[in-house]
C-alpha positions, 0 to 999 in steps of 0.5 A: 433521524435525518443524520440516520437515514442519511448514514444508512443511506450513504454511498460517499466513500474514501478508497485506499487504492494501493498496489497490494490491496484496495480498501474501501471506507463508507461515510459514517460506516468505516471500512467495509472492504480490504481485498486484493487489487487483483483482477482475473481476466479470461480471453475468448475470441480476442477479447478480454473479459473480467473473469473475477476481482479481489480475493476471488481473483488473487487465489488464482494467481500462478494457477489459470490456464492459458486463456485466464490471466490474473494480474495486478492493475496498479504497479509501483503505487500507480495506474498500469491498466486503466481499463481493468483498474476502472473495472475494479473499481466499479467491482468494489463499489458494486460490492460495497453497496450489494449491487442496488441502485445508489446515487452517484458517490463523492470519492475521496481516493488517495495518490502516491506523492510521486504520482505525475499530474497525468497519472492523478487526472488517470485515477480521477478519471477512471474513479469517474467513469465507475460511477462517481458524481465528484472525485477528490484526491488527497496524497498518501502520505497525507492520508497515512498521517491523518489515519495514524492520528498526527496533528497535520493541521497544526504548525508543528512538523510530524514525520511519516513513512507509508511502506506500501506494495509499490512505494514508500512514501516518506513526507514531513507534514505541516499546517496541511500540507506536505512541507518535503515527501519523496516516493522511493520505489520500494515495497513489498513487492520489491522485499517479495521479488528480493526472496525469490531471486535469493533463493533461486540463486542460493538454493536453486528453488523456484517460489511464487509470490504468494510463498515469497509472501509467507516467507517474509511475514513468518521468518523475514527481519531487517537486521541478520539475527545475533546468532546467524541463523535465527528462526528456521522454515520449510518451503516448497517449490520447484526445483531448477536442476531436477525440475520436479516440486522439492522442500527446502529450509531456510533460515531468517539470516537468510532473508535479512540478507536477501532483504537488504538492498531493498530495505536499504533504499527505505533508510537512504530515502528517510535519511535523504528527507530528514537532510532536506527538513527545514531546521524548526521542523527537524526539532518537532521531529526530534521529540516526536520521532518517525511514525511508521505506516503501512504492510510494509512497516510490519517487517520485524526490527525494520524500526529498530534499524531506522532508530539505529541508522537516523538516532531518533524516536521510531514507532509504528502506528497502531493499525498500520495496515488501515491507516491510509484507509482511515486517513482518507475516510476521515477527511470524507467525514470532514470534507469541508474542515480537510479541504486543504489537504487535498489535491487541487482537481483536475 
């Protein structure tokens, strides 16, 4: 009965506080929240004032009036407003627990592996000034790897690559820790921005991000397709000669060409952590392969390329779009047990 009420009364949760999207799990309840990391703000008088936060916020992208700005608090996986990320998260946690009264919450929030010591203690500290009585902070590689379900604890070496909105993190995990991990500036905002300036060059086509977006889940591949055209879609945007809204087609050989570069600077950055693997990790990583998490993941045959381009086993994990969630949700329900993959506080 007391584990009950505890349950039902919980406020402790895990935040997944990504570039693209903010997760939020609650202990012995899971995830409860997936929306935008984006705020809206409105300007009246000189001052700003949070207008609306999360999908609210993220439908009036490119569509405000000149007092209304929306925009993405988190850049390249780290804090770029802390004013309006700490709104956020006190949106969020307000949301999570319909806005009654609650205790103070212990966090467990996850970091990217390339954030500076100044960037973490931002994200701690602004995690703080939203309501938190203790803030932990686990890495997201980390994180993604727990959620995937790798033995992270044992002395054996797994491989993970979290491709997320700002960052790719690629780590080698052992006995709790990251034994190498680097963060390449890659994600999917970076494969978005990829679309737009291609198909403003080669069609003279203005897109938003959110087309850029659909562009890249329905039609978006790693490798050029074997006929070179492959699946065909109908965009609309503006027009940069006339200036007036116009339809275009373009082809998925299109978009692996305009994915490219990004997606090579994914393969450099796993290939370059697979160079700077201890030799008895890199022979667990040989018969267990690359685990890949996160949206970015989801791009088609970007597994197949990183089995072409490294010759070892590539898979993507189950729910990659909840694993650094997971991940930090689990290591809440088992604070005391994952204490030695968290960061040490600040």
């Amino acid at each position: 009965m007391l584990s009950y009420l505890k349950g039902l009364f919980s406020s402790d949760m895990g935040i997944d506080l990504g570039t693209a999207n903010t997760l939020v799990y609650v202990r012995e309840k899971g995830i409860i929240l997936n929306e935008p990391s984006v705020v809206a703000l409105s300007e009246e008088w000189g001052k700003k004032k949070v207008l609306a936060v999360g999908e609210e916020a993220k439908l009036m992208v490119g569509r405000t009036p000149g007092n209304i700005t929306a925009i993405r608090p988190m850049k390249d996986g780290v804090i770029a407003d802390f004013d309006v990320t700490e709104e956020m998260i006190k949106h969020f946690i307000r949301k999570v627990h319909n806005r009654r009264s609650f205790v103070n919450p212990q966090i467990v929030i996850c970091v990217p592996r390339g954030a500076t010591a100044v960037e973490r203690k931002a994200i701690q500290e602004s995690a703080q000034a939203a309501g938190a009585s203790r803030v932990f902070l686990i890495e997201e590689p980390m994180a993604a790897a727990i959620g995937a379900g790798l033995p992270v604890t044992e002395p054996t070496g797994s491989m993970i690559v979290d491709l997320g909105g700002g960052t790719t993190e690629v780590a080698v995990l052992s006995l709790g820790g990251i034994v190498y991990g680097t963060s390449v500036k890659v994600g999917g905002d970076k494969m978005d921005n990829a679309i737009i300036n291609y198909i403003r060059k080669k069609h003279n086509l203005l897109i938003g991000d959110t087309t850029a977006e659909k562009i890249k889940k329905e039609v978006g591949s790693a490798i050029p397709p074997s006929d070179k055209c492959g699946k065909k879609l109908s965009i609309k945007g503006r027009d940069l000669i006339q200036g007036i809204p116009s339809e275009k087609e373009i082809t998925e050989a299109q978009i692996a060409e305009s994915l490219s570069e990004p997606v090579n600077e994914i393969v450099t950055g796993v290939k370059f952590a697979l160079e700077n693997t201890p030799p008895e990790l890199s022979a667990d990583i040989v018969d267990k392969g690359i685990v890949m998490t996160g949206g970015g993941s989801m791009l088609s045959r970007l597994d197949e390329l990183l089995r072409i381009k490294t010759g070892l086993p590539v898979t993507r994990a189950e729910d990659p779009l909840l694993c650094v969630a997971l991940g930090t949700g689990k290591t809440l329900e088992e604070l005391e047990i994952m204490k030695s993959v968290l960061i040490k506080s600040y």
